[in-house]
PyMOL Python script that loads the backbone (N, CA, C, O; Angstrom):
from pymol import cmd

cmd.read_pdbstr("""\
ATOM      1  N   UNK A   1       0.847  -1.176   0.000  1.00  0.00           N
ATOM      2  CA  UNK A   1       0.000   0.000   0.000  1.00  0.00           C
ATOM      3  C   UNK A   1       0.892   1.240   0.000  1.00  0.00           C
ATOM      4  O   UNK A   1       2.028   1.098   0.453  1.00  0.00           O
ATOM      5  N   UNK A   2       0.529   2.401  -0.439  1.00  0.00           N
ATOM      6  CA  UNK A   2       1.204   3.506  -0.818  1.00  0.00           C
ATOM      7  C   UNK A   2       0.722   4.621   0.167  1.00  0.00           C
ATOM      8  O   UNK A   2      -0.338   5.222  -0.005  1.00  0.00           O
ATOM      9  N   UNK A   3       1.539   4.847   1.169  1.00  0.00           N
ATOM     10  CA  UNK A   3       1.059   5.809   2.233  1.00  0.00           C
ATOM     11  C   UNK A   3       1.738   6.643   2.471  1.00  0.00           C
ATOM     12  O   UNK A   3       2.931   6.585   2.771  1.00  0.00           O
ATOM     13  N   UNK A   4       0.905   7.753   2.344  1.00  0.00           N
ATOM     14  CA  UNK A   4       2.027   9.285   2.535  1.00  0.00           C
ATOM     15  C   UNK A   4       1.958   9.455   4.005  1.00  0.00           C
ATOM     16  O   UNK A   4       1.263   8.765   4.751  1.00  0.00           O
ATOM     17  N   UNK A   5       2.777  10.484   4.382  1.00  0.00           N
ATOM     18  CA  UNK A   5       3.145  10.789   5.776  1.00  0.00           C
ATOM     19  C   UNK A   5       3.623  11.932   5.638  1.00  0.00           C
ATOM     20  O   UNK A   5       4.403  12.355   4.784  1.00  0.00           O
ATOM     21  N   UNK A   6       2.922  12.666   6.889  1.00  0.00           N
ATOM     22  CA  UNK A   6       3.180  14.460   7.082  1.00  0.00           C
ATOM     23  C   UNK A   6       3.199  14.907   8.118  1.00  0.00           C
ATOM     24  O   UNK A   6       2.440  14.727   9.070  1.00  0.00           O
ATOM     25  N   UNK A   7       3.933  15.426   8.025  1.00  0.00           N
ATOM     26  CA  UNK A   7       4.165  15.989   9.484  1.00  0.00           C
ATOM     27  C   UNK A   7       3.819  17.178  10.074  1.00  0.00           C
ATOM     28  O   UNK A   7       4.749  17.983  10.025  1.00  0.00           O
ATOM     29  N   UNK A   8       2.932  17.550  10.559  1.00  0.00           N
ATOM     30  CA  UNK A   8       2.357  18.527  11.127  1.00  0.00           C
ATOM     31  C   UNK A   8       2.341  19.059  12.477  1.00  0.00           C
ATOM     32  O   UNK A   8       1.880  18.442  13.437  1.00  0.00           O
ATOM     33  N   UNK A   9       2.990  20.523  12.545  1.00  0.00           N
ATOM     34  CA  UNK A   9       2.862  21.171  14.166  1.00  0.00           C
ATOM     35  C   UNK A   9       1.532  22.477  14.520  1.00  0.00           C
ATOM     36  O   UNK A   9       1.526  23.603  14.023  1.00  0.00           O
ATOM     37  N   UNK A  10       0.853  22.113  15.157  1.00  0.00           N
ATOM     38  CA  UNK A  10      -0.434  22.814  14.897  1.00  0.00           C
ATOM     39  C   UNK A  10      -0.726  23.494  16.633  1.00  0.00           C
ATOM     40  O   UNK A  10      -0.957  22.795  17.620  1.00  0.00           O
ATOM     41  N   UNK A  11      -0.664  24.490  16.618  1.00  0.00           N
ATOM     42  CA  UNK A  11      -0.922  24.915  17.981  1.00  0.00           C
ATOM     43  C   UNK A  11       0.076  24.652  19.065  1.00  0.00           C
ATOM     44  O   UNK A  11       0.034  25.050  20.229  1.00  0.00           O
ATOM     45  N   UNK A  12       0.974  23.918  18.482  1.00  0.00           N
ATOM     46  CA  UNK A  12       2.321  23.612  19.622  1.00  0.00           C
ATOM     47  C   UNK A  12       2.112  21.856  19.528  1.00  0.00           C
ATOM     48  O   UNK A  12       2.829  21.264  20.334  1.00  0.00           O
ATOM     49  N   UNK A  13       1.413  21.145  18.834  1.00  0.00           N
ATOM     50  CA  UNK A  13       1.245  19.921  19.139  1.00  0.00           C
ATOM     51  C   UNK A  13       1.553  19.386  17.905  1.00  0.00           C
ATOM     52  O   UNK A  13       1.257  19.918  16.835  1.00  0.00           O
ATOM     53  N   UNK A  14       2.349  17.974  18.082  1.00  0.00           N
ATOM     54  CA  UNK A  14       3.010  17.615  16.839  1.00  0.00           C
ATOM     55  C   UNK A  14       1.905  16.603  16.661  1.00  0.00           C
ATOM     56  O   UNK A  14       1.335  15.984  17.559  1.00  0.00           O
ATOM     57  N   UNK A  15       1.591  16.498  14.753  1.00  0.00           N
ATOM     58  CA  UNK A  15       0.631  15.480  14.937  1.00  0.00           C
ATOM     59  C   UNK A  15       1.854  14.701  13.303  1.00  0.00           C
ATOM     60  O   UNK A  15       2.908  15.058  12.775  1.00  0.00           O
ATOM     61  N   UNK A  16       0.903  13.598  13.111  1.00  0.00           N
ATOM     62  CA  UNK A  16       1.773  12.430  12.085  1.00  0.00           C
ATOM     63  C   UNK A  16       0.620  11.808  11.438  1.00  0.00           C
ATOM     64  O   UNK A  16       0.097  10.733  11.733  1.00  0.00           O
ATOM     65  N   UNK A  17       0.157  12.983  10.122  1.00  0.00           N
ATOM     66  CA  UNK A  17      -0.894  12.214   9.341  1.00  0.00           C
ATOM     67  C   UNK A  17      -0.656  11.108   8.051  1.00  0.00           C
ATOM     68  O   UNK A  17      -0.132  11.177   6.939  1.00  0.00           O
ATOM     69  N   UNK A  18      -1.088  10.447   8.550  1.00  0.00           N
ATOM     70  CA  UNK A  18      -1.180   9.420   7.421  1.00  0.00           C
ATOM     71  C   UNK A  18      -2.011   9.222   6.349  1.00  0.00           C
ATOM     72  O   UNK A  18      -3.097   8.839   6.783  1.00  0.00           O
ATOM     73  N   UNK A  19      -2.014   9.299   5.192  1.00  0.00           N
ATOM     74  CA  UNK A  19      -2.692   9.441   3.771  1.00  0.00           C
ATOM     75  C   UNK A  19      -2.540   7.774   2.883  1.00  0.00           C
ATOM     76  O   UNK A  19      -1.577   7.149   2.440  1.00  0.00           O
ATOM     77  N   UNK A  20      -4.215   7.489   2.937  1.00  0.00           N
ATOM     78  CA  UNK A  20      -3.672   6.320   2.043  1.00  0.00           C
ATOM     79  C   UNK A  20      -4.556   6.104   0.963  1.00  0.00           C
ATOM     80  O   UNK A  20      -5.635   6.620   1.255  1.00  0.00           O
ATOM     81  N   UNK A  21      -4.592   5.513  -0.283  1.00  0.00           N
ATOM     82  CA  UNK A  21      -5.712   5.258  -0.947  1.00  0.00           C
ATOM     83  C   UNK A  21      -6.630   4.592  -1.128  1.00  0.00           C
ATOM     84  O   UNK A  21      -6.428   3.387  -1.279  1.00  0.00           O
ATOM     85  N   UNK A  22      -7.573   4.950  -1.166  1.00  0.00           N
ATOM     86  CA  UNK A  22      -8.876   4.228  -0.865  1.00  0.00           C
ATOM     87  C   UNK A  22     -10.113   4.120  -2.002  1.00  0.00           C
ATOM     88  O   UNK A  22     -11.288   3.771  -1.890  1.00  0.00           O
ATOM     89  N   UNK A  23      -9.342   4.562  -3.103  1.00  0.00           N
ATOM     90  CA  UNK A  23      -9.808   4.048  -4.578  1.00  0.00           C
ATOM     91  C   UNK A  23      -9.793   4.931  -5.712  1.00  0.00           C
ATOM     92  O   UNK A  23      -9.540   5.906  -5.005  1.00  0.00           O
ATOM     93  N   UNK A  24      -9.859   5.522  -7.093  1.00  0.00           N
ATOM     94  CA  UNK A  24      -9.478   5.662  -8.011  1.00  0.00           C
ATOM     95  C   UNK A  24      -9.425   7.470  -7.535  1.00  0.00           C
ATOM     96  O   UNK A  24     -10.456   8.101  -7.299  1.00  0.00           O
ATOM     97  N   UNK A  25      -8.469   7.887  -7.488  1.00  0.00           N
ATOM     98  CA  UNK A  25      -8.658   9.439  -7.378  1.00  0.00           C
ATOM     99  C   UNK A  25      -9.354   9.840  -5.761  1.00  0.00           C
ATOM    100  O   UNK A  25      -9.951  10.862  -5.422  1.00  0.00           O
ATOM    101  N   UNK A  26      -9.084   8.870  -5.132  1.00  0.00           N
ATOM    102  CA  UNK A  26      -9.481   9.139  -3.576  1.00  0.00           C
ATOM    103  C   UNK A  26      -8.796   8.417  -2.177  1.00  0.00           C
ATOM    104  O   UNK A  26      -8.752   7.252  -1.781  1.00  0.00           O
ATOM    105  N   UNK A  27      -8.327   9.611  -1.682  1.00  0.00           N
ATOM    106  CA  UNK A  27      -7.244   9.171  -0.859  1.00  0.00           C
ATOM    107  C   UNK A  27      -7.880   9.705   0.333  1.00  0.00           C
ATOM    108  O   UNK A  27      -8.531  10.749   0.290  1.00  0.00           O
ATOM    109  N   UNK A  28      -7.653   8.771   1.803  1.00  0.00           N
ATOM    110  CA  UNK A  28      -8.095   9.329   3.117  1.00  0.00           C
ATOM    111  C   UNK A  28      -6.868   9.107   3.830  1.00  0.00           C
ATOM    112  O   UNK A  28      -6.018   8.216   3.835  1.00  0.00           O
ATOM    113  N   UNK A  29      -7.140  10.815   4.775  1.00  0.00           N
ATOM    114  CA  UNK A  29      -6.267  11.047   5.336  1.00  0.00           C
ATOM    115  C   UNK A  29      -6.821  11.119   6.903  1.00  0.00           C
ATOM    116  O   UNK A  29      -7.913  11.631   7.152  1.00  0.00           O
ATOM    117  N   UNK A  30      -6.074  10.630   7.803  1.00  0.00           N
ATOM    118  CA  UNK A  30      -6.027  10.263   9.836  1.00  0.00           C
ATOM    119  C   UNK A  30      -4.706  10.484  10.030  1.00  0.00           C
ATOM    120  O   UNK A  30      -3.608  10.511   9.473  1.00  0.00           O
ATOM    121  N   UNK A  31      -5.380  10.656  11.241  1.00  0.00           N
ATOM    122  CA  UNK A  31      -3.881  11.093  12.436  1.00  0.00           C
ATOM    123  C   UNK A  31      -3.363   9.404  12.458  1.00  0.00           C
ATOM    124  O   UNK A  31      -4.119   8.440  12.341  1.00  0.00           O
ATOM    125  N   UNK A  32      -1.897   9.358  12.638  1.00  0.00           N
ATOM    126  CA  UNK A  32      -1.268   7.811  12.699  1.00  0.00           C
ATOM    127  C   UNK A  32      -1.793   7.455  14.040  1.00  0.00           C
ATOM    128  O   UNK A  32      -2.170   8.316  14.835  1.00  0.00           O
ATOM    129  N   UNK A  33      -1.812   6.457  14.235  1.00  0.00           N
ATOM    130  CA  UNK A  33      -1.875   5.521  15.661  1.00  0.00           C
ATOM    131  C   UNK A  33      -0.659   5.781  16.182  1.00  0.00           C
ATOM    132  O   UNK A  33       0.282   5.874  15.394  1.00  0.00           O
ATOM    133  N   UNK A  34      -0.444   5.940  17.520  1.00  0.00           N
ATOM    134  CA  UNK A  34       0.685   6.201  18.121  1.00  0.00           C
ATOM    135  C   UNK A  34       0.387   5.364  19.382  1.00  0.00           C
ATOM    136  O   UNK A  34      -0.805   5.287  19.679  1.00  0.00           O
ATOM    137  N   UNK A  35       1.611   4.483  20.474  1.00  0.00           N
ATOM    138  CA  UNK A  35       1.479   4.188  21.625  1.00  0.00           C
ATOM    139  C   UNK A  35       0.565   5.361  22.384  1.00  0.00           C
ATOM    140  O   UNK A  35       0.846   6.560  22.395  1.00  0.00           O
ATOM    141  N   UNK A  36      -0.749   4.658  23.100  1.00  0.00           N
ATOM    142  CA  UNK A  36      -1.290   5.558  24.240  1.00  0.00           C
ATOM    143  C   UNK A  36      -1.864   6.610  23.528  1.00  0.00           C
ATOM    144  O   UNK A  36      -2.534   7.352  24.246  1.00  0.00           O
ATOM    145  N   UNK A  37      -1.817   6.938  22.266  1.00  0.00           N
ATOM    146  CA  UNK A  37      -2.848   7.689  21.486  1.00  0.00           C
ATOM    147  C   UNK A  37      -3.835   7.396  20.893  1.00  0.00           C
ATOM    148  O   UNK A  37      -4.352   6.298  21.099  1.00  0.00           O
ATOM    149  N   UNK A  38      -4.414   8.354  19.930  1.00  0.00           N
ATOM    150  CA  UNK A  38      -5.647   7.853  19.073  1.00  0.00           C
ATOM    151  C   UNK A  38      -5.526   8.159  17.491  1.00  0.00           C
ATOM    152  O   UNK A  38      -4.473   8.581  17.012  1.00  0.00           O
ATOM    153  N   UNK A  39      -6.454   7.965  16.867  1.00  0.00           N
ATOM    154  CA  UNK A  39      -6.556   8.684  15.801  1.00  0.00           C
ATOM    155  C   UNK A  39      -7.715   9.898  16.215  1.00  0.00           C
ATOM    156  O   UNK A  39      -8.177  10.220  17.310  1.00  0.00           O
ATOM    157  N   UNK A  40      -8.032  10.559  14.434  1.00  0.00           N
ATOM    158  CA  UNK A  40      -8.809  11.648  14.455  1.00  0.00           C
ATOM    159  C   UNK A  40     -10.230  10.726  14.639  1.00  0.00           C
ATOM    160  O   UNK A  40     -10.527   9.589  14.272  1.00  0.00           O
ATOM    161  N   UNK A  41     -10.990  11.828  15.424  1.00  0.00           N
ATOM    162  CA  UNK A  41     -12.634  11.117  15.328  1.00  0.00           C
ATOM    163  C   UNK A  41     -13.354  10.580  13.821  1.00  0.00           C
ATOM    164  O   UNK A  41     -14.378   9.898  13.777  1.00  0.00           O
ATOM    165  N   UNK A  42     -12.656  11.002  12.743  1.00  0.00           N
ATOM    166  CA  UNK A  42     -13.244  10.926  11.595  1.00  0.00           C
ATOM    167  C   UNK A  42     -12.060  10.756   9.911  1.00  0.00           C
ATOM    168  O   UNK A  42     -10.991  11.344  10.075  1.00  0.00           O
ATOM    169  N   UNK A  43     -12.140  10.371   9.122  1.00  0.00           N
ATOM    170  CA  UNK A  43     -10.750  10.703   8.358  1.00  0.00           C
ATOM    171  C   UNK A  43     -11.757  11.514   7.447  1.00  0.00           C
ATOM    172  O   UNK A  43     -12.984  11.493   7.352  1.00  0.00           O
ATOM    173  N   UNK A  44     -10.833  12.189   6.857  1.00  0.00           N
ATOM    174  CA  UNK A  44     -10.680  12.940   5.497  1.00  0.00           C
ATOM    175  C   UNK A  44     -10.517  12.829   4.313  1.00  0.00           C
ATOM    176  O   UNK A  44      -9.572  12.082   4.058  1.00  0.00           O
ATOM    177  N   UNK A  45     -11.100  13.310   3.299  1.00  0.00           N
ATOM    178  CA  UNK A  45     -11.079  12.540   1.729  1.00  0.00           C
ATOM    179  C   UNK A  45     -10.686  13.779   1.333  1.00  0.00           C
ATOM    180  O   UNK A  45     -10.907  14.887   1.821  1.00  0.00           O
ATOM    181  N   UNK A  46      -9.756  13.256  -0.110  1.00  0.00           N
ATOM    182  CA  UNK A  46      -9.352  14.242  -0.820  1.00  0.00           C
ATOM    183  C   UNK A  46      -9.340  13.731  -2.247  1.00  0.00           C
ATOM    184  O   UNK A  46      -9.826  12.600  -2.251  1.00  0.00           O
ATOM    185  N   UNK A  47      -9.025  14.068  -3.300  1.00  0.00           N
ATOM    186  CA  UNK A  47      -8.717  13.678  -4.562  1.00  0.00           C
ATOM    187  C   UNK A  47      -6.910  13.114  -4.931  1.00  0.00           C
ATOM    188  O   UNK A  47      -6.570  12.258  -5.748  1.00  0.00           O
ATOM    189  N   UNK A  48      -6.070  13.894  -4.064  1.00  0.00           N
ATOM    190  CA  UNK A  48      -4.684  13.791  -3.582  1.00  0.00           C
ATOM    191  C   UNK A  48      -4.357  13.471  -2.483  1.00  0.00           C
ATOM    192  O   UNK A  48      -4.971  14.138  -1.651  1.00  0.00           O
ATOM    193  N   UNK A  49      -3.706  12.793  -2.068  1.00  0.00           N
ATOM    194  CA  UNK A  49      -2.354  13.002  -0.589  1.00  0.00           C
ATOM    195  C   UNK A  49      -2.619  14.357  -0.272  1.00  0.00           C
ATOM    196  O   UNK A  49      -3.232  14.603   0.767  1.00  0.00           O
ATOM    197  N   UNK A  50      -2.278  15.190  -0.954  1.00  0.00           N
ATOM    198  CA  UNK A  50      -2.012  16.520  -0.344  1.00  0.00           C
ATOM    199  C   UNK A  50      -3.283  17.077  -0.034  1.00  0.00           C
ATOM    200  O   UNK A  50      -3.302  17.758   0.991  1.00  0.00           O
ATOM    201  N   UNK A  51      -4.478  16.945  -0.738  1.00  0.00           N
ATOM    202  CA  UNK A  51      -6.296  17.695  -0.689  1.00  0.00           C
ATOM    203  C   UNK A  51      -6.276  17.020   0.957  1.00  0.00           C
ATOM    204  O   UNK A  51      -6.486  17.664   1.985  1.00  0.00           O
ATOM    205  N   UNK A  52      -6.018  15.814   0.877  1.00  0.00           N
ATOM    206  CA  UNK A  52      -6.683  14.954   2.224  1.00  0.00           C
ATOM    207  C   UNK A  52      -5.858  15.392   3.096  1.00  0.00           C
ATOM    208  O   UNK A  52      -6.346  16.057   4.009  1.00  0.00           O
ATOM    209  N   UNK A  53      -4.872  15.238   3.090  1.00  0.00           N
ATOM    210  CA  UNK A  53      -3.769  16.260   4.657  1.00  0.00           C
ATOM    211  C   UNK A  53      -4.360  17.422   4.716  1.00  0.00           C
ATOM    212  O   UNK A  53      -4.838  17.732   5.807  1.00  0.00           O
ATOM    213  N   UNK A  54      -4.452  18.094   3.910  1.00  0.00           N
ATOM    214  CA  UNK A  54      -4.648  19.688   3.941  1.00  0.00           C
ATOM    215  C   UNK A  54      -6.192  19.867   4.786  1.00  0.00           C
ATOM    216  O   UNK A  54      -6.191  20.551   5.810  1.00  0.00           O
ATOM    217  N   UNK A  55      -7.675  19.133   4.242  1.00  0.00           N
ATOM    218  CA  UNK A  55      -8.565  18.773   4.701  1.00  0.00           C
ATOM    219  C   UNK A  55      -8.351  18.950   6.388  1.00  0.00           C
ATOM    220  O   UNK A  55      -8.654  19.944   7.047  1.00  0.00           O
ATOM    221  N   UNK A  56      -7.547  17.298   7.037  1.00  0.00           N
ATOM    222  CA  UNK A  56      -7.422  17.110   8.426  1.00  0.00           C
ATOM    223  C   UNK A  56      -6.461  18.194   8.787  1.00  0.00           C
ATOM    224  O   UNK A  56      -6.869  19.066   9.554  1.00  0.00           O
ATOM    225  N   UNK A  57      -5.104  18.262   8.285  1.00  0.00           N
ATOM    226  CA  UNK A  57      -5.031  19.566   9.208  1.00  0.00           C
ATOM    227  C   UNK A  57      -5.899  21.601   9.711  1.00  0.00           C
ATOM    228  O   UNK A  57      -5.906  22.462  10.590  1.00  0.00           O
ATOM    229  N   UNK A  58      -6.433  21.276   8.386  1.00  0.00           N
ATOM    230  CA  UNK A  58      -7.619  22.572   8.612  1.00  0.00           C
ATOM    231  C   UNK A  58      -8.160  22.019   9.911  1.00  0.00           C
ATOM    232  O   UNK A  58      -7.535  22.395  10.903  1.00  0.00           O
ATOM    233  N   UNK A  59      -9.161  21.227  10.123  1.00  0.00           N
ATOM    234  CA  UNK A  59     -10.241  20.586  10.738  1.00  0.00           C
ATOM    235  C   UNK A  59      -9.496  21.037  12.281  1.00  0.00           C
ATOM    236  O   UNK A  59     -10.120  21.744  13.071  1.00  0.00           O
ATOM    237  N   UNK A  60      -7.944  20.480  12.619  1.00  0.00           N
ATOM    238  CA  UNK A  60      -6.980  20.146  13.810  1.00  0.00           C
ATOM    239  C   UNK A  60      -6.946  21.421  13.743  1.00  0.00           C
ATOM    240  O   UNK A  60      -7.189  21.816  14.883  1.00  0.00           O
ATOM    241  N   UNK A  61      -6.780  22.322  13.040  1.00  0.00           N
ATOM    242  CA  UNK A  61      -6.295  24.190  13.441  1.00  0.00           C
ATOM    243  C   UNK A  61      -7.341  24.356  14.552  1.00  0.00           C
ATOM    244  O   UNK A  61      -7.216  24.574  15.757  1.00  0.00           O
ATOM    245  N   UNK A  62      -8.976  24.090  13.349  1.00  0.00           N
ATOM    246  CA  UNK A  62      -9.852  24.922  13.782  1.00  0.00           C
ATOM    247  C   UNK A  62     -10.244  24.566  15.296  1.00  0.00           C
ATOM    248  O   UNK A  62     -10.482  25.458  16.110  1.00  0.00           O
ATOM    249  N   UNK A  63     -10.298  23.190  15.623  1.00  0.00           N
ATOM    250  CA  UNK A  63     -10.428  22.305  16.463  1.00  0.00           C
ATOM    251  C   UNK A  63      -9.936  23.240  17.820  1.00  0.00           C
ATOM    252  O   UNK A  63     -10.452  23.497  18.908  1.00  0.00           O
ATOM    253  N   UNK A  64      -8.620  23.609  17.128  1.00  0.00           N
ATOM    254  CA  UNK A  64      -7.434  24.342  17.938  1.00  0.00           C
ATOM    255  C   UNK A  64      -7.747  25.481  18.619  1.00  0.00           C
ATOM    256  O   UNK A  64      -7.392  25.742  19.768  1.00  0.00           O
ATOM    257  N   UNK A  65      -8.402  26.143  17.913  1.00  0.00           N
ATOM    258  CA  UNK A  65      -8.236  27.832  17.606  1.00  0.00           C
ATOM    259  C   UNK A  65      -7.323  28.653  17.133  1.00  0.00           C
ATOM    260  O   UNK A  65      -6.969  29.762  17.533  1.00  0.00           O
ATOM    261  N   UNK A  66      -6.832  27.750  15.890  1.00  0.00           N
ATOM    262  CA  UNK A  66      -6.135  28.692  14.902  1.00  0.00           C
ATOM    263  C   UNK A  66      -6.069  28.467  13.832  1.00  0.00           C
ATOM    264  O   UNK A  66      -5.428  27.548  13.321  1.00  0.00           O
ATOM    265  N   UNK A  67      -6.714  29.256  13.306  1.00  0.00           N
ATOM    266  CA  UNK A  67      -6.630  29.805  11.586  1.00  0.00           C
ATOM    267  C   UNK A  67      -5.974  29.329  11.026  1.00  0.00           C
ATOM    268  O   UNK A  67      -4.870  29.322  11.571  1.00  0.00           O
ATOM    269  N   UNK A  68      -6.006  28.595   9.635  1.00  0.00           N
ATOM    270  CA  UNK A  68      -5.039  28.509   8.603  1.00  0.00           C
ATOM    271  C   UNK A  68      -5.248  29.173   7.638  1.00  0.00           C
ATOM    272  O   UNK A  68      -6.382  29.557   7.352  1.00  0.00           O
ATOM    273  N   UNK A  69      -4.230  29.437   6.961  1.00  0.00           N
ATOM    274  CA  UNK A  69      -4.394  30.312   5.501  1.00  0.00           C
ATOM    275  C   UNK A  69      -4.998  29.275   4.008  1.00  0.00           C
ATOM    276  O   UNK A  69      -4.509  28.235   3.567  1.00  0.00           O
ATOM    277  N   UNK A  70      -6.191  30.042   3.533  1.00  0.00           N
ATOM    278  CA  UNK A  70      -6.903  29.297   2.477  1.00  0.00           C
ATOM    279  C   UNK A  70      -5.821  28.769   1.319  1.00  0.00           C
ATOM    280  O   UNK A  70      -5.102  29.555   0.701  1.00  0.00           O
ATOM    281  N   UNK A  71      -5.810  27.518   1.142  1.00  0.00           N
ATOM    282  CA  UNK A  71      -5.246  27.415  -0.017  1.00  0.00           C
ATOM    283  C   UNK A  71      -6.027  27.186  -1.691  1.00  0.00           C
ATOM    284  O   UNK A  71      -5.321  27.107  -2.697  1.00  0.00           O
TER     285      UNK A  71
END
""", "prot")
cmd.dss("prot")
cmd.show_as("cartoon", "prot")
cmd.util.cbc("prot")
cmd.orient("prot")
């Protein structure tokens, strides 16, 4: 399987999303499983690796209380 990985610091908190494909032009993106952690309540769809990261980390800003810039 072909899984991207990104690394994201969002509010001071490091997160490690994982992007994988999940069928022709559609990729979902979650927070990785980590010891004693979780994933996100929900994953994210995108058309790319990059739509679907971009997706969950918006979601983790807002979650946050902080803004990201529109891409």
């Amino acid at each position: 399987m072909n899984v991207h990985r990104f690394e994201e610091v969002i509010n001071g908190r490091e997160y490690l999303i994982e992007v994988s494909p999940v069928g022709t032009d559609q990729w979902r993106a979650q927070i990785a499983r980590v010891p004693c952690g979780s994933r996100a309540l929900m994953p994210f769809y995108g058309r790319t690796p990059d739509e679907a990261a971009r997706g969950l980390s918006r979601w983790l800003s807002l979650a946050h209380g902080r803004q990201m810039p529109h891409a």
